[in-house]
C-alpha positions as CSV (number, residue, x, y, z in Angstrom):
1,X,-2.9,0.0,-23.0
2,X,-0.4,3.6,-22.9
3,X,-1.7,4.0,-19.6
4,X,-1.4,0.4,-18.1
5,X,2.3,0.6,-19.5
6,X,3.4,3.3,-17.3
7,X,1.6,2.3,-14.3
8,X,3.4,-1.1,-14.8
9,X,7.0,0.6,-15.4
10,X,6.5,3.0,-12.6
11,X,5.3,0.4,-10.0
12,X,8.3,-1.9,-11.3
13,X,11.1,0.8,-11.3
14,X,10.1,2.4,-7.9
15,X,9.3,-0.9,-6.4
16,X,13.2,-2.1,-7.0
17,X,14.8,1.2,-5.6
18,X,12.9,0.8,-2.6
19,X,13.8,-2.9,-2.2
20,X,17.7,-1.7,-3.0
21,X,17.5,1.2,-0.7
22,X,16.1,-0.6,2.1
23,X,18.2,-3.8,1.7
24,X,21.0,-1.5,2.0
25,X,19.6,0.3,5.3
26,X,20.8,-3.4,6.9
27,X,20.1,-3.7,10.5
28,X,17.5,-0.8,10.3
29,X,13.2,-1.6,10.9
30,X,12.7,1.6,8.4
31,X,15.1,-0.6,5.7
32,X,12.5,-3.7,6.5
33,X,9.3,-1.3,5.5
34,X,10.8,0.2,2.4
35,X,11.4,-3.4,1.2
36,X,8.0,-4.4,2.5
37,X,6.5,-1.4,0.4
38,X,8.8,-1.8,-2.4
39,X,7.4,-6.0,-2.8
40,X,4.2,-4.5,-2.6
41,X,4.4,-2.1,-5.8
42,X,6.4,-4.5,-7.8
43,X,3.3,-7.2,-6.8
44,X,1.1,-4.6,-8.3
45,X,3.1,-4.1,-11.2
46,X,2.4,-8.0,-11.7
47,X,-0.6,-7.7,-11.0
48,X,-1.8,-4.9,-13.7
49,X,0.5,-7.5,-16.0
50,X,-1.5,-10.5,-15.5
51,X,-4.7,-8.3,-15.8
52,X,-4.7,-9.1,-19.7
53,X,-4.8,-12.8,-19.8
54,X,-7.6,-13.2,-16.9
55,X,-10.4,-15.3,-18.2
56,X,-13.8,-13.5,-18.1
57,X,-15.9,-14.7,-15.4
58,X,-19.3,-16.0,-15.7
């Protein structure tokens, strides 16, 4: 659960600078990719959230 946590706050506070830091790069194709990759670690942030309440498959 300790670990999960980090990973989660990590993904989520790294994905947001890079979406900030790229939306701010405007006009630039390196701005669009750090936003792309940014989406992409706050997605997987979401996605180590949701983990918990996935229903066991049969």
């Amino acid at each position: 659960m300790g670990l999960r946590a980090v990973l989660m706050a990590v993904f989520f506070v790294a994905g947001l600078a890079l979406i900030i830091v790229g939306w701010k790069m405007t006009g630039q194709l390196l701005g669009l990719g750090l936003m792309i990759v940014g989406l992409i670690l706050l997605l997987t942030a979401l996605l180590f959230y949701n983990k918990i309440y996935e229903e066991p498959k049969r």
